[in-house]
Residue, then its C-alpha position, 0 to 999 in steps of 0.5 A: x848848774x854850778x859855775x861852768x869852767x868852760x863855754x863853748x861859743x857857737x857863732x850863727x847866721x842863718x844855719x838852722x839845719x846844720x846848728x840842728x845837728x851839730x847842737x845835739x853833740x855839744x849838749x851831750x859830752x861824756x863825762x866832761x870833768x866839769x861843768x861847761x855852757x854852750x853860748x850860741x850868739x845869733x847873728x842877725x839869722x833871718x831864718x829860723x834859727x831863734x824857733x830853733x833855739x827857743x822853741x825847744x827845751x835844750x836843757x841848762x847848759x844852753x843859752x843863746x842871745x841875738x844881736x843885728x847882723x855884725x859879723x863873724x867878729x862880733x858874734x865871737x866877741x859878745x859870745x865870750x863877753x856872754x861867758x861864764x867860764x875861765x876857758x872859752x872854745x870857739x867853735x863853728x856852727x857847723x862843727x859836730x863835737x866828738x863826745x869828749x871834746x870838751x875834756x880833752x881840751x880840759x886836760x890840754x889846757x890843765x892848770x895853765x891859762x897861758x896856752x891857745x888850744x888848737x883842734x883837729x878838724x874834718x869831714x863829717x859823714x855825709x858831705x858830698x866828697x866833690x873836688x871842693x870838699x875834697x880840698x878841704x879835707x886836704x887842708x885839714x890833713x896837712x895842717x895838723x902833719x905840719x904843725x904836728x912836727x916836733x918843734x914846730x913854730x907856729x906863725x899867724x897863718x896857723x891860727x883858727x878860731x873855727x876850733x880853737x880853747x883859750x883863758x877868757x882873761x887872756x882873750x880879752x887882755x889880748x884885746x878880742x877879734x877886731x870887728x872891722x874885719x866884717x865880712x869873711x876872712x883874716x879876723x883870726x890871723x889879725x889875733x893870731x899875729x897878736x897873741x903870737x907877738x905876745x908870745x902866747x903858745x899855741x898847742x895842737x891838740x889832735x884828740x881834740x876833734x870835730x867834723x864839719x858839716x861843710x856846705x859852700x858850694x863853688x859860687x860862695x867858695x869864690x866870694x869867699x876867696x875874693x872877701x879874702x884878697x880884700x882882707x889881706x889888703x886891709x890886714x897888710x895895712x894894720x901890721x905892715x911886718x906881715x905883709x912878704x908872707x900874706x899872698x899880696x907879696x907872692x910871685x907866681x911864675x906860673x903862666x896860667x896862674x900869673x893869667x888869673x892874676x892879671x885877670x883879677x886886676x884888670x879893670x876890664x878883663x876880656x876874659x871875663x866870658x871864659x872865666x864865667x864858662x869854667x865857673x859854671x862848668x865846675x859848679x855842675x861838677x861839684x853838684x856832681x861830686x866829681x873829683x879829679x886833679x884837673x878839676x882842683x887846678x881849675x878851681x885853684x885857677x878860679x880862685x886866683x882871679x877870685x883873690x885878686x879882684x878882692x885886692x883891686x875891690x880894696x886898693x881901688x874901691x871906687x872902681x867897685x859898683x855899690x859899698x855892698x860889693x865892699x862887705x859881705x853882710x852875713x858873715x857869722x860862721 
């Protein structure tokens, strides 16, 4: 295979059922316009994710490489530092490729290397549509009619790197993800800022399209959502300016909201016996696959107070049992 133009770089930890399905589609792209690699980087999986990937004759475009556990950062940073071509496409490792991904992000970026290539993401068939994944669907709906209106500016909130092309120069002159951001969130707005600030353009790219395998189920939606409180903490930090749009500065004037706010805060919260009861109760919920407006103002509830605990683990880590309660190892996709 000559010199690909372009690599797909697919971070993994412990995702040997979804990558077995989602690899297929970024393998057989029709008629991409150039040659391109795929570069799955293994971050520290446990399960039998090196079986999969070695054990099978995927063809030449396919390369994959192991690293100790590190992060969703990391495993994105040795995957471009691994690339071989101008274009890098981070991609999520349980995003199934539509078959001309890879040419529509060549014709979005053309001849230029100046743009950050922003892609369409939803639901792929066959995830159970409960009120969780039902969310997601809906945040994906709506960023792409927000950032689809003429004129629009882009701030560091819009940016993803879950499906998202940039020039491999102008990631690394960007100075790549920060790997201090370890566990789940904000290593994308930490370079969005930046690149922002830089004043490279970000372009949405509606054609370009990948539907996500989503898996979460409610209990690690909600330690993701507290891994978060404790990035924005961390984030406000390392860029001050941004902090009045972080969530840290909102003023809820809802009273439930302003409830789980405090409950969060709190050091000894007796309404921790409640929350554990709403908890468990949509948890069998979404096994269920119900759906229902009552039921995502509770989850939103649950995911304020989830928030705000993340904050207090961050402002206040001594009151936190254990440094591992402080970092979530495992965090590569």
């Amino acid at each position: 295979m000559s010199r690909p133009l372009i690599s797909i770089v697919v971070p993994t930890y412990n995702r040997e059922r979804i990558l077995s399905r989602t690899l297929p589609s970024l393998l057989d792209q029709r008629e991409p316009g150039a040659e391109y690699e795929v570069i799955v980087v293994v971050d520290g999986s446990t399960d039998g994710t090196l079986g999969l990937l070695g054990g099978r004759d995927w063809g030449p475009r396919l390369r994959f490489v192991s690293q100790p556990n590190r992060g969703l950062a990391s495993a994105r940073n040795r995957g471009a530092a691994e690339a071989c071509g101008e274009l890098v496409l981070f991609l999520d490792d349980d995003m199934i490729a539509a078959p001309d991904l890879v040419s529509v992000h060549l014709q979005e970026h053309g001849v230029s290397r100046a743009y950050l290539i922003l892609g369409q993401m939803g639901l792929a068939d066959g995830v159970r549509r409960s009120f969780l994944k039902q969310g997601v669907e809906d945040w994906g709906r709506e960023f792409a009619e927000r950032v689809s209106v003429p004129g629009y500016r882009f701030r560091f909130g819009d940016i993803h790197f879950g499906h998202a092309s940039i020039a491999r120069s102008l990631f690394l002159d960007l100075g790549r993800f920060d790997e201090s951001f370890v566990a789940f969130g904000n290593e994308d707005y930490d370079l969005g800022f930046r690149l922002i600030r830089r004043g490279v353009e970000p372009r949405f790219a509606q054609r370009a399209q990948a539907l996500q395998i989503y898996d979460k189920n409610l209990t690690r939606w909600l330690r993701d959502v507290r891994s978060v409180g404790r990035a924005d903490v961390v984030l406000a930090g390392k860029h001050p300016s941004i902090a009045p749009e972080l969530r840290l500065s909102r003023r809820e004037t809802h009273p439930l909201k302003q409830m789980a706010r405090w409950s969060g805060l709190a050091a000894r919260d007796p309404l921790a016996p409640a929350w554990t009861g709403l908890a468990w109760g949509l948890s069998v919920a979404e096994r269920l696959a119900l759906r229902g407006g009552v039921l995502s103002h509770a989850q939103s509830l649950l995911g304020e107070r989830s928030y705000w605990r993340g904050v207090r683990d961050a402002r206040w880590p001594a009151a936190v049992s254990g440094t591992a309660s402080l970092k979530r190892a495992g965090r590569a996709a």
